[in-house]
C-alpha positions in Angstrom: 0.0 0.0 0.0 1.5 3.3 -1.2 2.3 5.7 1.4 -0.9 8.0 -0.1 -2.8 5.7 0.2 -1.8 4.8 3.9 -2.3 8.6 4.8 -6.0 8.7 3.1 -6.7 5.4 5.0 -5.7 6.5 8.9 -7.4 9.6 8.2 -10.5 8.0 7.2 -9.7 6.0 10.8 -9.1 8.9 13.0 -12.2 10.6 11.1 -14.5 7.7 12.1 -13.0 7.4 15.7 -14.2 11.6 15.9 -17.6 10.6 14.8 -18.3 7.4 16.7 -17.4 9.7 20.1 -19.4 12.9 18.9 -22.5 10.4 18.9 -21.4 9.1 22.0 -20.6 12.8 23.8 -24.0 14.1 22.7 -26.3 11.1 22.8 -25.1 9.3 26.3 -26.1 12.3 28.6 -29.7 12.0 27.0 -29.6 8.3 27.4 -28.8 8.2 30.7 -31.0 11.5 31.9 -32.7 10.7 35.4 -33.0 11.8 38.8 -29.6 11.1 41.2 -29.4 12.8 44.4 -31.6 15.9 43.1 -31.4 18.1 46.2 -35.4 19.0 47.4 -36.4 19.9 50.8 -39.5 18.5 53.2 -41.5 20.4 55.6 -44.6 19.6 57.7 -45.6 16.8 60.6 -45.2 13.9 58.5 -41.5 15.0 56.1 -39.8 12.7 57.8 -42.2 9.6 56.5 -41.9 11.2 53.1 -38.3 11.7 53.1 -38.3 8.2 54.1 -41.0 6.4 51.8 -39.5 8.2 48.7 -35.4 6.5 49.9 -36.9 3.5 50.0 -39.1 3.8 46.1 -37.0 5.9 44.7 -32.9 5.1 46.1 -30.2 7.5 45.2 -33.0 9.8 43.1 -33.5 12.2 45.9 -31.5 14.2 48.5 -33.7 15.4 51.3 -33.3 18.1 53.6 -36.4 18.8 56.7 -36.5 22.5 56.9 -38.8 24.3 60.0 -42.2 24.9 57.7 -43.5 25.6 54.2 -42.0 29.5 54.6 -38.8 28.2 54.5 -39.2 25.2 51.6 -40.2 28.2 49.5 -37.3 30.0 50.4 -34.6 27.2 49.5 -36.8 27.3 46.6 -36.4 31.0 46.0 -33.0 30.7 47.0 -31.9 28.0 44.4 -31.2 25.8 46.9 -33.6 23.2 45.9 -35.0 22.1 43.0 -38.5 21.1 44.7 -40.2 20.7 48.4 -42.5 18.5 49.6 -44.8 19.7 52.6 -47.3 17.7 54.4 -50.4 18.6 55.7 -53.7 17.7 57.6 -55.2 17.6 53.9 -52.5 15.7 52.6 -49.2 16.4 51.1 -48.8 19.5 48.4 -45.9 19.8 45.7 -43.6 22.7 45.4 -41.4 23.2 41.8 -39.0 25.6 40.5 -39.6 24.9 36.5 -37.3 27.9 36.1 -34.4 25.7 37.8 -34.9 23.1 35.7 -38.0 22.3 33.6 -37.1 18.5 33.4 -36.9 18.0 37.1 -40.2 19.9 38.2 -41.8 17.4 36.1 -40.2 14.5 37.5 -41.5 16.0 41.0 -44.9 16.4 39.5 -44.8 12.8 38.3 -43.8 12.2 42.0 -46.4 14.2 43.4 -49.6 11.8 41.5 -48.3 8.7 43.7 -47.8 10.9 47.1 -52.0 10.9 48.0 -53.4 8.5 45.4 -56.3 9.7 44.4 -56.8 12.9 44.4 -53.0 13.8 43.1 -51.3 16.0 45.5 -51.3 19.5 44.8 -48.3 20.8 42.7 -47.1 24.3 42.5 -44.5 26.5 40.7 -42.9 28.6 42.9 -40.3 30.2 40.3 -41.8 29.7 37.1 -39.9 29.2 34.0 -40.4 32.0 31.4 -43.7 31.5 29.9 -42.6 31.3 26.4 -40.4 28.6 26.8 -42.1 26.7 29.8 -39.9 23.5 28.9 -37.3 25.0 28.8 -36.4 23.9 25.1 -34.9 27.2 24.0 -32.9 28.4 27.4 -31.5 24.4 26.6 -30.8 25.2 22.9 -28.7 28.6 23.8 -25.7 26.9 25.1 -24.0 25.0 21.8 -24.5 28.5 19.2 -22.1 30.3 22.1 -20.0 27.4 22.1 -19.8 27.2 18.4 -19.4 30.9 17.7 -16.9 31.3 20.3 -14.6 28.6 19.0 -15.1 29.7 15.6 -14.0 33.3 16.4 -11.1 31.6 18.3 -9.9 30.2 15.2 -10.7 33.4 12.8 -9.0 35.6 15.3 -5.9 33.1 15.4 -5.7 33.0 11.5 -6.3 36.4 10.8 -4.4 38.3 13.6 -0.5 37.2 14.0 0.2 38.6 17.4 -1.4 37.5 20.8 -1.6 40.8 22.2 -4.2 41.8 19.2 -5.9 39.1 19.7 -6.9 39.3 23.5 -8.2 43.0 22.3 -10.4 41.1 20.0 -11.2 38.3 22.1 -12.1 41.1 24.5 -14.1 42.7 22.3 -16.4 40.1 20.6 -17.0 39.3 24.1 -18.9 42.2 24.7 -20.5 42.8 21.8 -21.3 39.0 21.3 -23.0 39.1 24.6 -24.8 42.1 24.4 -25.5 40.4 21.0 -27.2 36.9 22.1 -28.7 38.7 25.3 -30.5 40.6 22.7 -31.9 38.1 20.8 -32.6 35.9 23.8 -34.6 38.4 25.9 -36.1 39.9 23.0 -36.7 37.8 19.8 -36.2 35.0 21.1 -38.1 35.4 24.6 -36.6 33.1 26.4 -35.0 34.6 29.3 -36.2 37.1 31.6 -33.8 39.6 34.2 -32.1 42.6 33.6 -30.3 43.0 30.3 -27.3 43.9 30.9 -26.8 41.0 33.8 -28.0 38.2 31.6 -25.8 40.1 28.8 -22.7 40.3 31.3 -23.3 36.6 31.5 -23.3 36.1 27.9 -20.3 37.6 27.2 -18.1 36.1 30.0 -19.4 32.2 29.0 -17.4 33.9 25.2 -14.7 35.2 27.1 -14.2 31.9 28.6 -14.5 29.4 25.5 -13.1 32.3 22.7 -10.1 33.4 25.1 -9.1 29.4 26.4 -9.4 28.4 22.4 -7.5 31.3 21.5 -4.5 31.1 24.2 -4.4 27.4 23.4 -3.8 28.2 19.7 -1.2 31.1 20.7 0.8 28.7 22.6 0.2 24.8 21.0 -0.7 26.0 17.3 -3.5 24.0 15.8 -3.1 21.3 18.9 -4.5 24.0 20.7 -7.8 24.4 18.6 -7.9 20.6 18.5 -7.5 20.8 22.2 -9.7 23.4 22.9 -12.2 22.5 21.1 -12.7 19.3 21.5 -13.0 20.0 25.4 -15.9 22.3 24.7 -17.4 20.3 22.1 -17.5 17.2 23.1 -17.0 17.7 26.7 -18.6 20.9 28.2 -21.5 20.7 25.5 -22.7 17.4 26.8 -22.5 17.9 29.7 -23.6 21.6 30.4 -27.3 20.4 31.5 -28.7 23.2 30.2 -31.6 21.5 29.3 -32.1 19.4 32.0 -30.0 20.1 35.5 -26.1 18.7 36.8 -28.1 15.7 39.0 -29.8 14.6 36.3 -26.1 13.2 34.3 -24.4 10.2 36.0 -21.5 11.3 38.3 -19.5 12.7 38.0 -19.7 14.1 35.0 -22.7 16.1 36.4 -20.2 18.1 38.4 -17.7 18.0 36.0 -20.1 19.6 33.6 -20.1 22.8 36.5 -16.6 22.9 36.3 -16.3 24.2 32.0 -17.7 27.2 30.7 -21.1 26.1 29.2 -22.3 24.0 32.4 -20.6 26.9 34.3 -22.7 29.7 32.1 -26.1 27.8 32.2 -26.0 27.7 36.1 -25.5 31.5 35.9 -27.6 32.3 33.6 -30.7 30.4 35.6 -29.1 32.2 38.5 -29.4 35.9 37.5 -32.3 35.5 35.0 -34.7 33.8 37.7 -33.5 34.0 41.1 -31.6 37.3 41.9 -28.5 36.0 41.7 -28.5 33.2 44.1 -26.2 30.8 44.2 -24.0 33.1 41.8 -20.7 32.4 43.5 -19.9 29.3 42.3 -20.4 29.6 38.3 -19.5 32.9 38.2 -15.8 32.2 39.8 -15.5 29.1 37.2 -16.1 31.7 34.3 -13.7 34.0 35.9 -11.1 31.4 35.9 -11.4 30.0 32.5 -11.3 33.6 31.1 -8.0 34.7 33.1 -6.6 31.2 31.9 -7.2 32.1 28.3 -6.0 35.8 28.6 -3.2 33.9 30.9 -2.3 32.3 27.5 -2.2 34.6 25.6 -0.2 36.8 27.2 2.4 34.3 27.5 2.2 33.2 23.4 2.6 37.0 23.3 6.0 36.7 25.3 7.1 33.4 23.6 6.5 35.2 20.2 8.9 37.9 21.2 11.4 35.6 22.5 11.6 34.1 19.7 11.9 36.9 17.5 9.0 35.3 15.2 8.1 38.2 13.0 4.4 38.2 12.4 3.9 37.4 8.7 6.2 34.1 9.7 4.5 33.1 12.8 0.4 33.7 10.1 2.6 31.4 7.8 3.2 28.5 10.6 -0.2 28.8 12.2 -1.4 28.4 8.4 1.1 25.3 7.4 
């Protein structure tokens, strides 16, 4: 077998190998979607029988937590604490949801709440509703890969098109806040899919861009095209999957659930519920992930910057090897 021919035939392998585990990245989460330690809260004279009768039919779906009364299940509700509450009463047990949280899981707990009393169903309410345009959630789910995709694509336009590092964090910084003033645009006004102030959900936005554009963009400044691979890859076939957007971190096997919290899309979705639904609660956590995976990437590309210089690669040469 010619050496062409060799070449053209372990492309075609590592081509198929790509394929076979872009199926398996985006199909397994949805595969194996269900309830695992989804935390929900139970209040009222009989919570601990509840808490109690639900470990024993349902093992390892649920994480409990009694709290004092129904005041204070709403407010781990209101608080994104909890995804749901349960809260007995003389008249039988009532249902508490946060679709907002996550769609998915307040209709697992409505599910849940049609075996709790038989016949009647227990009561369900929705404490913090999801926006009533996009009461599944479908389109808040469907926001996450077009900011992963843009941002990776201006990665590799900015890293083609603009020789030195230093011009490219200007861009990177600057598609960032257009881009996100951009998609918070469309989101909160074409599309209608996310209340909150503008320029919070916005902010949001263009940090999840800083985060993917910048890391893909410092990988390239220092790696080359192994850093696009790299980069991409990681958000593609990593952070994509397992973002949650459309459903929420406990609902993916661990731990990739919390491993999904810990890369910019899984990271950005959590915020984005966060700011555009609950205040801000339970902001801390996504917002200093963002944080960090934007300073690596400007981290990066400060230091292909420096390596550049070192090396006394004039620009046109360094286009040419990026290009080669």
């Amino acid at each position: 077998m010619s050496s062409p021919v060799r070449r053209a035939v372990g492309v075609a392998l590592v081509a198929t190998a790509l394929q076979l585990l872009m199926i398996v990245a985006f199909s397994w989460p949805a595969v194996r979607t269900a309830p695992r330690d989804v935390p929900i809260v139970a209040a009222g004279p009989g919570a601990a029988a509840v808490a109690e009768r639900l470990d024993r039919e349902r093992p390892g779906a649920f994480e409990i937590t009694a709290v004092a009364d129904e005041a204070a299940a709403r407010e781990a509700l209101a608080g994104f604490d909890a995804y749901g509450a349960i809260v007995t009463t003389p008249g039988g047990p009532r249902v508490l949801v946060a679709s907002a949280a996550s769609p998915v899981v307040a209709q697992q707990l409505a599910q849940l709440a049609q075996g709790l009393s038989g016949t009647p169903a227990a009561a369900v309410e929705d404490v913090v509703a999801a926006d009533p345009d996009d009461p599944r959630g479908a389109g808040f789910g469907a926001l996450a890969l077009p900011l992963i995709m843009s941002g990776i694509a201006a990665a590799v336009v900015m890293t083609l098109a603009i020789p030195r590092p230093g011009a490219q964090a200007v861009s990177v910084l600057a598609f960032a806040v257009l881009g996100g003033l951009g998609a918070a645009w469309l989101a909160q006004g074409w599309l209608a899919v996310l209340p909150g102030p503008y320029l919070a959900v916005a902010s949001v936005m263009g940090l999840a861009v800083l985060a993917v554009t910048g890391t893909v963009a410092g990988a390239a400044a220092v790696l080359g095209r192994a850093g696009i691979a790299l980069g991409s890859l990681t958000f593609l076939l990593l952070g994509n999957p397992l973002s949650a957007a459309a459903s929420a971190p406990e609902m993916l096997p661990q731990p990739w659930g919390d491993l999904g919290r810990l890369l910019p899309p899984g990271a950005a979705a959590t915020l984005l519920r966060s700011v555009a639904f609950f205040d801000g609660a339970g902001a801390a956590g996504p917002l200093t992930v963002l944080l960090a995976w934007a300073a690596a990437g400007l981290a990066l590309l400060a230091l292909g910057g420096l390596r550049s210089r070192g090396a006394g690669v004039p620009a046109a040469g360094r286009e040419q090897a990026m290009a080669s």
